[in-house]
Phi, psi and omega in degrees: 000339204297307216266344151283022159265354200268353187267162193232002158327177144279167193220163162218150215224077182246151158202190178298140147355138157057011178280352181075040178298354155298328178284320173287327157318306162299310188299327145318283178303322182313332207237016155295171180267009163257011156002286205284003188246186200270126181266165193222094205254138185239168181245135175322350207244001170319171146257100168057256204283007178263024182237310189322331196301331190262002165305139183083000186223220178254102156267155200218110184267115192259093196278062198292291189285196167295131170290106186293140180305342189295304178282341142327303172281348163293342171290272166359299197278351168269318208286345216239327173231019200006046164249132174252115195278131203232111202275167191077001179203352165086201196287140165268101225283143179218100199268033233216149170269107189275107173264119168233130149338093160216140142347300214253153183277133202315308200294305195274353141315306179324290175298002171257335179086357169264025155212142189291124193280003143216074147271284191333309188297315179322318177301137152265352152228163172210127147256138195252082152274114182303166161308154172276006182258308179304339193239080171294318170293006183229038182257339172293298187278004134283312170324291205288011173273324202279260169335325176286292188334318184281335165324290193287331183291313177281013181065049149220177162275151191272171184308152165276102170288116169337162173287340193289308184284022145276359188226356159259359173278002185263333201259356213260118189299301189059078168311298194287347195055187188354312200297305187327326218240319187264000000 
């Protein structure tokens, strides 16, 4: 994560529901050279200015459905003139490291026709994060990322898991991925 928050294209980031591609975003940004500036996580259906919130930092298009062909290309006219058509006041200047969220894998919206292929070309990275069934090995040291946190938010410590629940968070299909563990 470290050496692609230093980088500073767009990235675009799918996977299945619930794989946490919000988290690798903060996460992103955390290790970016726009740190100190504001992220901005959006839904296609904002408006104007709540994507303007992210001048100087990161937007982060949280793409769960479909991307409308219209925001699409407001995306393009940020990554290619970084200008935002802001209605009632005309372009806006928009300075932001552009992330977008999607389900579905880029290449085959594309060939579907339900992405303009270039965003795709625009990214300088596409990250693939699998199902939490596909990564097994990291369903221990999320749990226990997960349990330590609510631990410390109620002031206590967290719990030792027994061996029987270590071998059923192990055993565990994780339908929902990540979202399943909070």
């Amino acid at each position: 994560i470290r050496s692609l928050g230093e980088a500073t294209g767009p990235i675009l980031v799918h996977g299945p529901r619930g794989t946490g591609k919000d988290r690798v975003a903060r996460a992103i940004h955390a290790c970016s050279p726009r740190r100190q500036g504001p992220l901005a996580l959006v839904a296609p259906g904002d408006a104007a200015p709540a994507l303007l919130a992210a001048h100087g930092g990161t937007l982060v298009v949280s793409a769960e459905g479909e991307l409308s062909s219209l925001f699409q290309r407001l995306l393009l006219r940020v990554l290619e003139e970084h200008l935002l058509c802001v209605e009632g006041t005309g372009d806006c200047p928009l300075d932001a490291r552009v992330m977008v969220l999607l389900r579905e894998d880029p290449l085959a919206a594309v060939a579907a026709g339900r992405l303009l292929p270039e965003l795709v070309e625009r990214a300088s990275l596409v990250i693939r994060l699998p199902a939490l069934e596909e990564r097994p090995h990291e369903v221990l040291a999320l749990f226990e990322e997960v349990i330590s946190g609510e631990a410390a938010r109620r002031g206590r410590r967290a719990p030792e898991l027994s061996l029987g629940a270590l071998e059923a968070l192990l055993a565990h299909s994780w339908p929902g991925n990540e979202r399943e563990l909070h």
